[in-house]
C-alpha positions as CSV (number, residue, x, y, z in Angstrom):
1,X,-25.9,11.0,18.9
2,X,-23.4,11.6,16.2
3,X,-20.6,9.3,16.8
4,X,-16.9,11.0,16.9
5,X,-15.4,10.4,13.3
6,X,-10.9,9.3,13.7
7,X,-8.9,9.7,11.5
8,X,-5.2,9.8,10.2
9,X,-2.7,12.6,8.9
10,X,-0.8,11.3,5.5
11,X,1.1,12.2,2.7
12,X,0.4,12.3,-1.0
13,X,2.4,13.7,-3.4
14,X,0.9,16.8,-5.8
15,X,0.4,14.5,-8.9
16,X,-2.2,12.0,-6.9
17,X,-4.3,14.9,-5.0
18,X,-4.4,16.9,-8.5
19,X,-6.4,13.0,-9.9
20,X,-8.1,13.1,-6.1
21,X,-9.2,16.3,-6.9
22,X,-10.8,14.9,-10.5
23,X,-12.3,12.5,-8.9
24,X,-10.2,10.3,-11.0
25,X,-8.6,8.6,-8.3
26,X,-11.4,7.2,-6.1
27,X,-9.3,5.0,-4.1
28,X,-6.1,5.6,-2.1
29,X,-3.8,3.1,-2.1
30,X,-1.5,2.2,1.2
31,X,0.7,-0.8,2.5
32,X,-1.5,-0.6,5.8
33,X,-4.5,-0.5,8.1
34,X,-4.3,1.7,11.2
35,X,-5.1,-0.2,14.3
36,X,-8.4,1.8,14.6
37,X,-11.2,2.0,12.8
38,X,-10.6,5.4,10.6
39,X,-13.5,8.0,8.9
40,X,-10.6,10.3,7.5
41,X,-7.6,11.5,6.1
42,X,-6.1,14.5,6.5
43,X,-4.0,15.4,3.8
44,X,-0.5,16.7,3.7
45,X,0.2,17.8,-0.2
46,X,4.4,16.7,-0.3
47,X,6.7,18.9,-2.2
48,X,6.7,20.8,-4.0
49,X,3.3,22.4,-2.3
50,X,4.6,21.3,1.3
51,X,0.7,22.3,3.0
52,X,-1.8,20.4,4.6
53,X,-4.5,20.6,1.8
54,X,-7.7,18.3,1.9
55,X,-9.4,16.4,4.3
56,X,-11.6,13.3,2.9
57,X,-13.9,11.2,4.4
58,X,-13.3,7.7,3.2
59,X,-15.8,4.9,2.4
60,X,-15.0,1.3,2.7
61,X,-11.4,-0.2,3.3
62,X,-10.9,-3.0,0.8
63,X,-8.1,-5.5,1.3
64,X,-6.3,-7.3,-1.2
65,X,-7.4,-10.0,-2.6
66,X,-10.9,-8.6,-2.5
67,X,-11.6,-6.5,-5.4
68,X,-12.5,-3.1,-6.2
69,X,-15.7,-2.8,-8.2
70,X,-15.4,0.6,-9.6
71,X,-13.3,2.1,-12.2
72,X,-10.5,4.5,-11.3
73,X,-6.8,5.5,-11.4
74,X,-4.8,2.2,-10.1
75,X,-7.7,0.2,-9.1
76,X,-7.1,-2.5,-12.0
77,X,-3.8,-2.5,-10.8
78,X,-4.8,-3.3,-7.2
79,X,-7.2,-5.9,-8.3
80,X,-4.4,-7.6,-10.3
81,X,-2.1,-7.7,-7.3
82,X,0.6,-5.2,-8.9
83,X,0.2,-2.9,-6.3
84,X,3.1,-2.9,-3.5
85,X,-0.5,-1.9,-1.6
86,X,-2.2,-4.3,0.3
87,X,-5.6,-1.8,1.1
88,X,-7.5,0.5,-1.1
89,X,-9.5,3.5,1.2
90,X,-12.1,4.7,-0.9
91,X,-12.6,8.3,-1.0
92,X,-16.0,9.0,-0.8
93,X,-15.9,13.1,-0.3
94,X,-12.7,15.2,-1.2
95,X,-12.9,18.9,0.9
96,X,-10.0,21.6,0.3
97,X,-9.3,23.9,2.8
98,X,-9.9,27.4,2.0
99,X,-6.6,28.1,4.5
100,X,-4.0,25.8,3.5
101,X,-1.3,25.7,6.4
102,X,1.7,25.3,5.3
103,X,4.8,23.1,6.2
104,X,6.6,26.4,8.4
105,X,2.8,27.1,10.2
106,X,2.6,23.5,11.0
107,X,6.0,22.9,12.3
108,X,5.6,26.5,14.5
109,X,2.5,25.9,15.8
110,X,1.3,22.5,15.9
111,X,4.7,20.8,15.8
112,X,3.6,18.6,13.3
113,X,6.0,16.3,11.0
114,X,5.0,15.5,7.9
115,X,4.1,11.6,8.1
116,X,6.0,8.9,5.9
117,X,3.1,6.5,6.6
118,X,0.3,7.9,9.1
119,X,-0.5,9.8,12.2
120,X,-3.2,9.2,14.2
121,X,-5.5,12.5,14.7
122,X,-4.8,12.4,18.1
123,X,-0.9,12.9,18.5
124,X,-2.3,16.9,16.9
125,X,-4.8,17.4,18.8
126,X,-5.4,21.0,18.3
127,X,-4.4,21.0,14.6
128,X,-7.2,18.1,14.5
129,X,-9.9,20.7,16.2
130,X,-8.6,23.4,13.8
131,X,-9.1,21.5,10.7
132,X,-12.8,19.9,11.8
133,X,-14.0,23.4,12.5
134,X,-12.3,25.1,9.4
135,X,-13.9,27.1,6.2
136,X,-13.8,24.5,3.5
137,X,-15.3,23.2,-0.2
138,X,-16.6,20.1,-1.2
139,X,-15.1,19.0,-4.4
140,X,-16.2,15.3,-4.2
């Protein structure tokens, strides 16, 4: 049985998901850990774009002081500590939506508000089913 993948609405702003995109960026970089185990992040690209963009299923959580192995945008930073960023999430597979909703649909609809750290999947419930079951391309 496939187990049910959580995950966690956030924002990044245009110039990181443009390197996420690349594949450049390989790890994503946050202050926290959500109190629950977490497969994914949905992705809310901040202004100027304003529209939920990607979704990406992450890899392995490291916390600082462990290291990150691979080489990447801000990952020697991270393993040096200069990071504000206690975790590194690494992206394993970037998707883009082929419908990007945008800040007005999201607000209308789903009531959503853009997150200044994280929202669990759950507090969208149906913007969560629409984005699992929505037309999108792999880019990573």
């Amino acid at each position: 049985m496939k187990s049910i993948k959580k995950g966690i609405y956030i924002s990044i702003k245009p110039e990181f998901t443009k390197k996420i995109e690349t594949g450049e960026k390989n790890y994503e970089f946050r202050k926290y850990y959500p109190n629950q185990k977490i497969d994914i992040l949905y992705v809310y690209e901040t202004t100027p774009t304003c529209t939920l963009k990607y979704i990406i299923e992450l890899g392995e959580i490291i916390k600082y002081p462990n290291l990150i192995t691979k080489d990447g945008y801000g990952n020697e930073e991270f393993n040096k500590g200069l990071k504000k960023s206690k975790y590194a999430y690494e992206i394993r597979h970037v998707y883009i939506l082929e419908n990007q909703i945008s800040l007005f649909e999201l607000r209308q609809i789903y009531h959503f508000t853009p997150p200044q750290s994280f929202a669990y999947d759950n507090r969208y419930p149906e913007l969560t089913m629409k984005l699992n079951n929505a037309k999108k391309r792999q880019l990573i």
